[in-house]
C-alpha positions in Angstrom: 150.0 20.9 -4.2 146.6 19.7 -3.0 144.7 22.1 -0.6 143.6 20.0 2.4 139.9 20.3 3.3 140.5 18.8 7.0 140.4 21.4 9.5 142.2 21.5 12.9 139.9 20.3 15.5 140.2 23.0 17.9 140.0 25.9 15.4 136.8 23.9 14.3 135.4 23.6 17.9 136.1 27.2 18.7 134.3 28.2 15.6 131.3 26.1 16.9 131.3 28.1 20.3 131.3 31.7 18.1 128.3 30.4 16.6 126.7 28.9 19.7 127.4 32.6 21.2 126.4 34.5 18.1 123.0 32.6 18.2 122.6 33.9 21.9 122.5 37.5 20.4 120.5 36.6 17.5 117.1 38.5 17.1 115.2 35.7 17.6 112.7 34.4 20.2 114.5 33.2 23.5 113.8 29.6 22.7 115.0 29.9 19.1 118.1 31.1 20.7 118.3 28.5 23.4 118.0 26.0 21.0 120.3 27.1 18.4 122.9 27.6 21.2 122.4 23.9 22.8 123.1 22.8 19.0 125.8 24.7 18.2 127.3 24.0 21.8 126.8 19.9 21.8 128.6 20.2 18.4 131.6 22.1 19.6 131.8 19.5 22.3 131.6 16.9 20.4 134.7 18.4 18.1 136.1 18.8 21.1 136.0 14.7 22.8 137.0 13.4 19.1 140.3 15.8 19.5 141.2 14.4 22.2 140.7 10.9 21.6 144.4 10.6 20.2 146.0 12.7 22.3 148.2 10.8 24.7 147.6 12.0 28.6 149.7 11.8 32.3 146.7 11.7 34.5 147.1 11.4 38.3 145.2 8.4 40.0 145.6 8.1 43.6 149.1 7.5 44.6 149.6 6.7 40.7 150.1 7.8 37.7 148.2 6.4 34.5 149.0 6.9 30.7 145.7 7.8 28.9 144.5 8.0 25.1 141.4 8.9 25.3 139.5 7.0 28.2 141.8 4.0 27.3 144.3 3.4 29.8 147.4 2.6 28.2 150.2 2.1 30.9 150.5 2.7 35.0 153.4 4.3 37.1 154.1 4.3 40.7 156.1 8.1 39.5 155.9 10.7 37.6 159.2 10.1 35.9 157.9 6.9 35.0 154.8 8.0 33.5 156.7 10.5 31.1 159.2 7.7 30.2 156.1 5.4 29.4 154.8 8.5 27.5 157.7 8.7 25.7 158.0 5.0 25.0 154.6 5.1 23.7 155.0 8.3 21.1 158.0 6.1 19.8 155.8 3.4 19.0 153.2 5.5 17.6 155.7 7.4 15.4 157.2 4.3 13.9 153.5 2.7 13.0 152.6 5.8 11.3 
């Protein structure tokens, strides 16, 4: 069996922030450390947004409900219940397409 070289995007991100932190206590001159810490940081954030690009979202809008992937909205609902059936509608689709 082939050993996948694709690592799980939070354990990646969170191995970003060690570094951005370890960089903080580095022996190094303030602005070396601010800088390596801003780099490390931007990376584990940018991890981060491309994580949860595919994760479908219930987010609260108003007196409404949307379904999100992303910052795409994918479906409204005037209830909760309906958002999570829309949810659920829409991980059935996803499931069969993949």
């Amino acid at each position: 069996m082939k050993q996948s070289h694709i690592r799980n995007p939070s354990t990646h991100a969170a191995a970003w922030k060690a570094r951005a932190f370890a960089a903080l206590r580095a022996d190094s001159s303030l602005s070396v450390r601010l800088r390596r810490y801003s780099d490390a940081m931007a990376r584990a954030r940018e991890i981060e947004a491309g994580d949860n690009a595919s994760v479908l979202q219930i987010r609260p809008v108003g007196g409404m409900w949307r379904v999100c992937q992303g910052d795409a909205v994918l479906a409204f609902a005037a209830s909760y219940r309906a958002a999570c059936q829309s949810l659920a509608t829409l991980e059935a689709k996803e499931a069969r397409h993949a």
